[in-house]
Residue, then its C-alpha position, 0 to 999 in steps of 0.5 A: x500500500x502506497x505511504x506517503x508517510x514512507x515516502x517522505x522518511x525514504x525521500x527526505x533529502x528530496x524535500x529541501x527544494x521546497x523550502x523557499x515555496x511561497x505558499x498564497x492565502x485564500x485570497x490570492x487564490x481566489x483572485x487567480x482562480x477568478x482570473x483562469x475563469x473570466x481572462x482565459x475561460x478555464x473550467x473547473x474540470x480542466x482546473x482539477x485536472x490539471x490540479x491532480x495532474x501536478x500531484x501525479x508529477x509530483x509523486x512520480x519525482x519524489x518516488x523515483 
C-alpha cells in the first residue's frame, strides 16, 4: 500500500527544494482562480485536472 508517510522518511533529502515555496492565502487564490475563469475561460474540470495532474508529477519525482 502506497505511504506517503514512507515516502517522505525514504525521500527526505528530496524535500529541501521546497523550502523557499511561497505558499498564497485564500485570497490570492481566489483572485487567480477568478482570473483562469473570466481572462482565459478555464473550467473547473480542466482546473482539477490539471490540479491532480501536478500531484501525479509530483509523486512520480519524489518516488523515483
Amino acid at each position: 500500500m502506497f505511504s506517503l508517510n514512507k515516502l517522505y522518511q525514504s525521500k527526505r533529502h528530496r524535500f529541501y527544494s521546497t523550502m523557499g515555496l511561497r505558499l498564497l492565502n485564500q485570497e490570492q487564490a481566489i483572485t487567480i482562480d477568478q482570473e483562469l475563469f473570466n481572462e482565459y475561460q478555464f473550467s473547473v474540470d480542466q482546473l482539477m485536472e490539471l490540479a491532480g495532474l501536478s500531484c501525479a508529477h509530483a509523486v512520480h519525482k519524489c518516488s523515483s
